[in-house]
Every structure is written in structure tokens, then in C-alpha cells.
Residue frames relative to the residue before (quaternion, step in Angstrom):
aa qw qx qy qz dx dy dz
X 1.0000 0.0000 0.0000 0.0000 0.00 0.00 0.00
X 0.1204 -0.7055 0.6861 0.1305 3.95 -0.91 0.55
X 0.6773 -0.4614 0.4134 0.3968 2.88 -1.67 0.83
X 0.5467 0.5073 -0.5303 0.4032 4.35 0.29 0.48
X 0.5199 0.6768 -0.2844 0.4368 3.21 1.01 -1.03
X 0.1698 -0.8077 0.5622 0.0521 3.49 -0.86 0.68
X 0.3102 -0.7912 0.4832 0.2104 3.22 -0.66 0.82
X 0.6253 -0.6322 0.1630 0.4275 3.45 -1.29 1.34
X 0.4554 0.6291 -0.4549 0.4357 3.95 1.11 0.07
X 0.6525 0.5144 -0.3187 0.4562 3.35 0.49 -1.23
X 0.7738 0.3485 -0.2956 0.4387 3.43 0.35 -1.11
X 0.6334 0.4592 -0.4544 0.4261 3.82 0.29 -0.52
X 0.5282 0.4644 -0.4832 0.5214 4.22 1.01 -0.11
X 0.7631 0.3380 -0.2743 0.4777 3.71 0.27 -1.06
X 0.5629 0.6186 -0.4759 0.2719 3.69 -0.06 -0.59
X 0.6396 0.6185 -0.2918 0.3509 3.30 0.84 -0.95
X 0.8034 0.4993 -0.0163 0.3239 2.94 1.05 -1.28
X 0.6577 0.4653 -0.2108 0.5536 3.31 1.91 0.02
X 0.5232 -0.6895 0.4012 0.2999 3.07 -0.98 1.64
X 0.2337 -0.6569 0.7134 0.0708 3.42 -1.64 0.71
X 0.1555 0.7583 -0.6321 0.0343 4.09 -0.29 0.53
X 0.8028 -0.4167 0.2414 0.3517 2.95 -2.32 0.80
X 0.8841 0.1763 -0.1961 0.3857 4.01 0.69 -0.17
X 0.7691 -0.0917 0.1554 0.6132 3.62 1.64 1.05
X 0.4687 -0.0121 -0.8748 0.1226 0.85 -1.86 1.53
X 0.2585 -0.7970 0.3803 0.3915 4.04 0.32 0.54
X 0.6478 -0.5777 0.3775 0.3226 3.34 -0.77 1.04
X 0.6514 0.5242 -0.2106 0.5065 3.90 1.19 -0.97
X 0.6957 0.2774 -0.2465 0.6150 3.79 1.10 -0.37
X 0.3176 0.7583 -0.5259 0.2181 4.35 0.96 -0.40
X 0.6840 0.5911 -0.1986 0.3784 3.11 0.67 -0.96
X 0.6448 0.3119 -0.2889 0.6352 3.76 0.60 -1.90
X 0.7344 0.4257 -0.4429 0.2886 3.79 -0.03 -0.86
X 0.4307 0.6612 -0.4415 0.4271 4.08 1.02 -0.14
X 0.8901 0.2237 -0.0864 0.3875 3.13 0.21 -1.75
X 0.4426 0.6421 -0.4527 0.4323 3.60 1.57 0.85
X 0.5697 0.6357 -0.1610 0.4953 3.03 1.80 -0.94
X 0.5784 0.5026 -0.1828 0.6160 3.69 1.61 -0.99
X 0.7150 0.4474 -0.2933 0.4500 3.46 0.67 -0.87
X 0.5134 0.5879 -0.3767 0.4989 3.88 1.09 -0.82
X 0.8444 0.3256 -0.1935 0.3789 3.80 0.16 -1.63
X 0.6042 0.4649 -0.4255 0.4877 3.64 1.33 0.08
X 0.7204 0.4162 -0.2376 0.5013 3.45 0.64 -0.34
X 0.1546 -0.7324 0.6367 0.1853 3.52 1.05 -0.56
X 0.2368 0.6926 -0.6089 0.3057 4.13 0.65 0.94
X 0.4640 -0.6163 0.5106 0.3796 3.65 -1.21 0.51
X 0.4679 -0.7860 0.2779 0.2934 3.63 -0.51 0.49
X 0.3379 0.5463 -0.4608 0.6124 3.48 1.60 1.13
X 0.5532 0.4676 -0.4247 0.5431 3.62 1.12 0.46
X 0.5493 0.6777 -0.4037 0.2759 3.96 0.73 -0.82
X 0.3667 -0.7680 0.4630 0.2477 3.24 -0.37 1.28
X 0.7517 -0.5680 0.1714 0.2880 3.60 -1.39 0.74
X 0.5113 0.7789 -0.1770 0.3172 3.31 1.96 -0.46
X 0.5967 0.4960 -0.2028 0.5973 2.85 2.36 -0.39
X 0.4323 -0.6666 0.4417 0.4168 3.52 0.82 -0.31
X 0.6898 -0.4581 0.2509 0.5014 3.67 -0.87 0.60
X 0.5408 -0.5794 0.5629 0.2344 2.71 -2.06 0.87
């Protein structure tokens, strides 16, 4: 786990709270695509750097 990575607490507080609409984000990926999004703004990396654990950039 890296410090993007959320832990299953973390995510059951946030989950709630992010929108989910008729074309995306898919509820099954909501999650890897969050903490790619966390991983970008802590690292301030270009996002052809995002390691594969997030799903493509």
C-alpha cells in the first residue's frame, strides 16, 4: 500500500460522498481512479508517470 492508497476506513468515509453519474466514473473502478487522482496531487508527477495500480492515465 503507498501513502495514495487508502485504507478500507478511509474509503468507506469518502465513498459516500462522490458523485457516480449515468456515464462515469464506474462504480467498480471509483475507487483505483480516486486514489490515482490522490497520487497525481501528492507527487505533483505528470500523469504518464501514474503507476499501473491506478489504471491508465
Amino acid at each position: 500500500m503507498t501513502r495514495a492508497q487508502l485504507t478500507d476506513d478511509e474509503w468507506e468515509f469518502i465513498a459516500p460522498h462522490l458523485p457516480i453519474g449515468d456515464y462515469g466514473p464506474y462504480p467498480e473502478r471509483l475507487r483505483q481512479q480516486f486514489e490515482g487522482v490522490v497520487w497525481k496531487f501528492r507527487t505533483g508527477s505528470q500523469w504518464r508517470e501514474m503507476p499501473r495500480e491506478f489504471g491508465a492515465w
